[in-house]
Each structure stands twice: as structure tokens, then as C-alpha cells.
N, C-alpha and C positions, 0 to 999 in steps of 0.2 A: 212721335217718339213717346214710350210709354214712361211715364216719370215712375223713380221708385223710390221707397223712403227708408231714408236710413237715419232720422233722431229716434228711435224707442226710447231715449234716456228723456225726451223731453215730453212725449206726450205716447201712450200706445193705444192703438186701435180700440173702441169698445168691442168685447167677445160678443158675436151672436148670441151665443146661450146665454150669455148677462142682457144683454139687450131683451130677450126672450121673457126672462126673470121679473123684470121691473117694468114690463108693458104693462099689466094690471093694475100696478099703484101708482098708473099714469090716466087710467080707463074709468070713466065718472061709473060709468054701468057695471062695473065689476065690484063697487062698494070697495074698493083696500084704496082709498085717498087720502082718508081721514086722519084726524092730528092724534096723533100716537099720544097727546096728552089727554086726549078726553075721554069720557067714561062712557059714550056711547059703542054702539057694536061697532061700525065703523072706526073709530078710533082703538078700540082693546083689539080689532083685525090690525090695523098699523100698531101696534103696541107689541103685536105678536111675533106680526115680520121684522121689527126694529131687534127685538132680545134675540131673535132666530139667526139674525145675522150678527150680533154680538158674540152667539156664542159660535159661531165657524170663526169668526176670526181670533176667539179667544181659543179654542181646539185646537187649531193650527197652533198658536203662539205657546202651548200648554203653560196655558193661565187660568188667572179665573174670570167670569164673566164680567163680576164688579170690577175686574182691574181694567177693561178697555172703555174709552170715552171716545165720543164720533166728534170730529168737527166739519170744518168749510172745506181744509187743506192739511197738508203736512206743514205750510207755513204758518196757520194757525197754533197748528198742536208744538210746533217749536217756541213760539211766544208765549204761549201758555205755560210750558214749563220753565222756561228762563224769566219770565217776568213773573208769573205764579209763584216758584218758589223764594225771587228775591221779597218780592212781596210778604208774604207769610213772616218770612225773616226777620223784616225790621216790624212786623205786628206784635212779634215777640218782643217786649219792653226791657227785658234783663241783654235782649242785643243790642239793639238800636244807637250803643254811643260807637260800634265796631263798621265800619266800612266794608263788607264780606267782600269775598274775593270770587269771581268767575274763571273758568279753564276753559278755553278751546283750541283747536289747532288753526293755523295760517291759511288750512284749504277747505274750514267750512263753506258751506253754501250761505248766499246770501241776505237768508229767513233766517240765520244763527247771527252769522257777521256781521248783520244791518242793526239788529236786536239789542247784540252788544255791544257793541258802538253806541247808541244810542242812551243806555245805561250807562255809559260813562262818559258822554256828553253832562250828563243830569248828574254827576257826580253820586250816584245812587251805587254803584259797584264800581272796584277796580278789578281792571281786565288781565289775564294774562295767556298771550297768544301763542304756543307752544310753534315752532318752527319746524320744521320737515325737512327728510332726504331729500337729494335729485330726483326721487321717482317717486316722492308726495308720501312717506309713509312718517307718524310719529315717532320717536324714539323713545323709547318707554323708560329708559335710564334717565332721561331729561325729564319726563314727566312725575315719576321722583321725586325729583330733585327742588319740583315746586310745590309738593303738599304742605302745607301748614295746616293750622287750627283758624284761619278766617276764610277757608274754602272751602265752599259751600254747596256748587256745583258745578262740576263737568260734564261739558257738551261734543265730541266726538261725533263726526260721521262715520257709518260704518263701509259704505261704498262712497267713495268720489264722484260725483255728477260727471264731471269732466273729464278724468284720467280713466276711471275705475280700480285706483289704486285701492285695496282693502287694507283698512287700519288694526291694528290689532288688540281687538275690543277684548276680548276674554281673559289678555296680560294687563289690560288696563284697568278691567273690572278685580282682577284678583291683585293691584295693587291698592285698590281703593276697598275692597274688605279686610286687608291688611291692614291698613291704617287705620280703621274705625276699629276695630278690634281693640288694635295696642290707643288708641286715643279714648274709647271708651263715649263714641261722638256716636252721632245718627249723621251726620256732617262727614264729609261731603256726598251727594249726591251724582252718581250717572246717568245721565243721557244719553243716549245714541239716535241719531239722526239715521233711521233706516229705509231712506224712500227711494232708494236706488235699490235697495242690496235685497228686501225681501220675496224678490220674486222669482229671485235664484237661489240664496240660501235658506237655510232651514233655522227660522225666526226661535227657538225656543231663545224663550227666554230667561229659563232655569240656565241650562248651557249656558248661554251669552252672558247672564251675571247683570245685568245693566235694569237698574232700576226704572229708566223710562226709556222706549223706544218708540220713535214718531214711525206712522203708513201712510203711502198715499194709493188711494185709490186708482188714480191714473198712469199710474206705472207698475200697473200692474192689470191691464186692462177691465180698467173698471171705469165708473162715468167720471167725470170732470167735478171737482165742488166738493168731494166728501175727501177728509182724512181722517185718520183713528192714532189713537194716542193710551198707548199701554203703559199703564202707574200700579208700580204694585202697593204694599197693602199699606207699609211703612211710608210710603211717598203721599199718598192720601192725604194725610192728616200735615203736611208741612208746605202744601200747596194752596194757593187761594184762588180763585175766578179771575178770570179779567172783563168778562160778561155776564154780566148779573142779570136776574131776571124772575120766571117762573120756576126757574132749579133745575132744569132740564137735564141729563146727565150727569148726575149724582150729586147737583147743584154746581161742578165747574163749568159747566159751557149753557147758560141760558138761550133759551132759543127756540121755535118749534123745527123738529128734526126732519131733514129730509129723504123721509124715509124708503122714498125708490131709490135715491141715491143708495142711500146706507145698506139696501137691500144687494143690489147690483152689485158693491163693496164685497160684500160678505160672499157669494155665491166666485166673485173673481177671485176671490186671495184660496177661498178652498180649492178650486180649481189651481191655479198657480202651487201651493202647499205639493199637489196630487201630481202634477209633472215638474217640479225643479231639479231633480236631480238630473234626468234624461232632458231636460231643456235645457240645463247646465252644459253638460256632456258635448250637446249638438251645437249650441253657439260657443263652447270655446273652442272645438274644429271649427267652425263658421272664421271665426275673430283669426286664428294661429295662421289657416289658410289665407284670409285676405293681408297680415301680416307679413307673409314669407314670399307672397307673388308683390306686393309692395316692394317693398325691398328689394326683389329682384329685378324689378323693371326705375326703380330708382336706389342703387344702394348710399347715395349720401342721406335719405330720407332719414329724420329723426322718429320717434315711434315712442313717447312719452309715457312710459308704462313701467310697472313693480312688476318684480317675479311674482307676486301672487296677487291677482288682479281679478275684477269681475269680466268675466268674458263677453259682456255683451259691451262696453265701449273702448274704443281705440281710436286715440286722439295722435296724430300723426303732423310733423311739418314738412314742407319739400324746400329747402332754402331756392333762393333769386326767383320765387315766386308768387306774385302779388294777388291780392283778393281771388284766392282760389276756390274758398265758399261761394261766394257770389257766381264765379264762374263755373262751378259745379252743379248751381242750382240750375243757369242757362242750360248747361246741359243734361236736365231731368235728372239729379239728386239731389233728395231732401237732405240736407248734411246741416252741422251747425256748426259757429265759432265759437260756443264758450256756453256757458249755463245758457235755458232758455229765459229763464225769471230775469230778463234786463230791462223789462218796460220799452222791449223791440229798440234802443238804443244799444251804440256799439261797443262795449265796455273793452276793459283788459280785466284780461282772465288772471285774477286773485292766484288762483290757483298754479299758474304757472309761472307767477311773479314770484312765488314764496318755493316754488323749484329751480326758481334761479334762473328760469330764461331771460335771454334776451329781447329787447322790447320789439323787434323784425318777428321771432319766433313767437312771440306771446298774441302778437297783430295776427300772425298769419297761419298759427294751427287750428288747424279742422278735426272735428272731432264726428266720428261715424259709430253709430250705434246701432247694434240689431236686436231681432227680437223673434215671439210665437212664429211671426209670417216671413223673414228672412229667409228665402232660398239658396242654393247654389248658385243658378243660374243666375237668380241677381244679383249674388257678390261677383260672377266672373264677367257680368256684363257693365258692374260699376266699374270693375276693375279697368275695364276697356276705353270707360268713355273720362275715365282719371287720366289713363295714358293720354289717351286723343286730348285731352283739356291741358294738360302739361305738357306738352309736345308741340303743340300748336301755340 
């Protein structure tokens, strides 16, 4: 039985043609190994391809090249800016007797969630966790409603790992220029958590309005290890390292750079950038289709989604039926129950705690993701052996 895979939200294939890309500055004979910080020919060749792929990801983004910095991961570049700019904050001496204030919603992922927790374990920040619809999206009237002048930054994801609920970042970025305006503040900052969303939508970041936006290279089929982290010009300067070192990276990310990664990176997101719209298109017939024969063949099935959703995940539950991941994988599908980031333990999904499920519901939705290599026939042949596994 031929297994097929349906997490893309949790890991997506390397492209051959990235794969193709970054053979060389994996190749000791080809001379591009070398540490992109040194001054030999070998290194200013790795210096070359490192700013080459800086600037595709900065083209796509239409930014500028100084505004992206490469890290490990997207969970990297999330800690970087939530711990970087509380940082900075209390370096500031005219702040430091003021407790700042954090914003995020109840369904970040948990490289945001874990983060801010954490800061206010350390009584370093207070947190406030904005609360969601039924169907995982913010309310921006509520979000309002908690600006003040000790809030300093908000972290918003732009896709939901889980749901693929879309938040609506560009009402939330044009409340927070509002408020700096009439407050006359640099305070508060945005973030957007984009390591779901940019390999379908169209990352400008002028549009989107959001002062920081995290990538990950792996969902976006690019290698494993490298993420990038888009600071514009004004964010620069209120941010600090959390890895010090040789300066690497405009001095916030110390480190020597992995530069086949970061190459790979940069050749994948251009390629993604050049088909999203038409890869958009085809996986959300892909996603509506496997949706609507769902529900057909079970209509009590729940189908945990917003009307305006990324098309590539659909996270569904089937009641009075137990460990159906598990029994989905027996039957040759890669599916998941909840983020992948759980350290392979079985968590409850955050995310569907804070949409109000019930704790049966929360244990037991499956969530299915597709992606570049998702076909028909393997949605109508998952579809098949879903029925046979709930049936049986």
C-alpha cells in the first residue's frame, strides 16, 4: 500500500531544483563551502550567494535587503523579536521602572506561546492573550480595546498551523498606525508570525503593514534549519541580539551562516513568490473538494475552519471516534493531531481549547494538509481509505 502524505503544514518536501541549487556549497571541489565571513575567494564566493539570496527573499517581500536576517528557524526569529525587543526596552533607563506589556492571540504557535509564558514566569513582561471566535479568528474591536501606552509589542500569526484560519493582519496593522500617530510613540510594535501563510500569499510587506514578519524555510519547500526574519528600518534600532558573537547578520544573529541552507531558502521562497497565486487557486479546489465528499460520506463531521482560510489545511473531527490519526497512519496517511513542534509528545491543541472545543474534540481532530505535490487522485484515494478506517 502506497503511503501518501498529507502534513505540508508540518514539514514540505525539499524542491529538486533547491536541492540542485545548494549541491555546490555542499561540494569541497566546487570551492562555494567557505564561511561567508572570511576574506578569502572562497568565502566572498559564500558571501555572494548568502546576499543573493538575501536579496530574492527581500524581492519577493518588496523590502529592502538590510531589512531580512537568516536564522536556525522561524522559532528562532520569533524569540528574537519578542525577547530582542523586550530587551532593548528595559536598556532604555528612562523605562525600566514600567513593566511593558506583550499582545498575542489564544492560537499562537508554540515558539510565541512558550516565549511569552516564559517572560512572565521571570515577571520581565505582562502578558495579554486576546481570545478568539469559534472559528479561531481575532476580533479587532477587542484588540482596541487593550492598546495602551505600556504596549510595546504585538505578535499575531498570520495563518494558523492548525486550523488555517487567516487573522486579519492588515486591520490590525492599520490599528496600531493609528495609535502611534495620535500617541506620538514608536511603541507598539508588530509582528506577524508568517510561516504558514507565505507560501501562499503574497508576503509584501508594505501591504501587510507589519513591522516584523518571521519565514521558515521548510514550508515552503526549502531545507530544514534555516529561517529569515524581516525588521524594517524603524525596528532595527529597538531590537537587541540574543546571540552575540562575531556580528553576523547585522550584529543580531552571531553565528557563522549556513550558507547552502540560506541559499536553498532563497531560490525556494522565489520559486513559491512565482506560483502562489495558481498554487493558491489549485489547493483550495483541492481543500473545498476533500471538504464537501467529507461531509458527504459523514455529515455529523465537524470541519473546524473560518470563511476565509488558507487552503492548504483542514483540520476536521468525526465524533464516537477514537485515535483516528493513529489509525489513519496504519492505514498509509501521513495526517497529524495538532502542531508538529510537540517534542513527538501528545499535547492538546491550544488552539482548539481557546475555539471552545470540547476536550473529546480537542483529543481527537485530525488535521490534513496539502501542498506543490498533492493530487486528485490522492485526495480521492484518502478519501477512500478515511471511509474504510471509520467504517470499520
Amino acid at each position: 500500500m502506497k503511503r501518501l502524505y498529507f502534513d505540508y503544514a508540518a514539514t514540505t518536501p525539499l524542491d529538486d531544483g533547491v536541492r540542485k541549487i545548494m549541491r555546490p556549497y555542499l561540494n569541497r571541489k566546487k570551492g562555494l563551502f567557505g564561511n561567508a565571513s572570511s576574506l578569502h575567494r572562497e568565502g566572498q564566493r559564500a558571501h555572494g550567494a548568502l546576499e543573493r539570496a538575501r536579496f530574492l527573499v527581500a524581492r519577493s517581500l518588496t523590502a529592502s535587503q538590510d531589512d531580512i536576517f537568516f536564522t536556525a528557524s522561524a522559532t528562532e526569529a520569533n524569540n528574537l523579536v519578542i525577547r530582542g525587543v523586550l530587551k532593548k526596552y528595559f536598556r532604555d533607563a528612562e523605562k525600566c521602572n514600567t513593566i511593558p506589556t506583550i499582545v498575542i492571540s489564544d492560537v499562537e504557535h508554540s515558539s510565541v506561546r512558550e516565549t511569552v509564558a516564559d517572560l512572565e514566569r521571570d515577571g520581565s513582561a505582562r502578558i495579554v492573550r486576546l481570545g478568539v471566535s469559534a472559528d479561531g479568528v481575532v476580533d479587532v474591536d477587542q484588540f482596541k480595546s487593550i492598546l495602551d501606552s505600556n504596549v510595546i509589542l504585538i505578535s499575531i500569526m498570520w495563518v494558523n498551523n492548525e486550523t488555517g484560519a487567516l487573522q486579519p493582519i492588515r486591520a490590525i496593522a492599520d490599528v496600531i498606525k493609528d495609535f502611534r500617530k495620535k500617541s506620538g510613540s514608536t511603541y507598539p510594535f508588530f509582528h506577524c508570525d508568517g510561516a504558514q501563510a507565505a507560501v501562499l500569499f503574497d508576503p509584501n510587506v508594505v501591504g501587510l503593514g507589519v513591522d516584523g514578519l518571521t519565514l521558515s524555510s521548510h514550508k515552503m519547500y526549502g531545507p530544514l534549519g534555516v529561517g529569515a526574519l524581516f525588521l524594517n528600518h524603524q525596528l532595527h534600532q529597538h531590537i537587541a541580539p540574543l546571540i552575540t558573537g562575531g556580528g553576523q547578520e547585522g550584529g543580531l544573529r552571531s553565528g557563522t551562516v549556513n550558507v547552502a541552507g540560506v541559499v536553498g531558502f532563497g531560490k525556494a521562497f522565489e520559486k513559491c513568490f512565482h506560483i502562489q497565486k495558481k498554487e493558491n487557486k489549485r489547493l483550495l479546489s483541492l481543500s473545498n473538494y476533500f471538504i464537501d465528499r467529507l461531509l458527504d460520506a459523514f455529515p455529523f463531521a465537524i470541519v473546524h475552519s473560518s470563511l476565509l482560510r488558507s487552503p492548504h489545511i483542514v483540520n476536521f473531527f468525526i465524533p464516537d471516534i477514537q485515535d483516528l490519526a493513529m489509525r489513519l497512519d496504519g492505514a498509509g496517511l501521513a495526517v497529524s493531531s495538532g502542531s508538529a513542534c510537540s517534542g513527538r509528545r501528545a499535547l492538546r491543541s491550544q488552539t482548539l481549547v481557546a475555539m471552545g472545543c470540547d476536550e473529546i474534540e480537542v483529543k481527537e481532530s485530525v488535521r490534513f494538509s496539502f501542498g506543490r505535490y498533492t493530487t486528485q487522485k490522492e485526495v480521492d484515494e484518502a478519501l477512500k481509505r478515511i471511509i474504510m478506517t471509520v467504517r470499520n
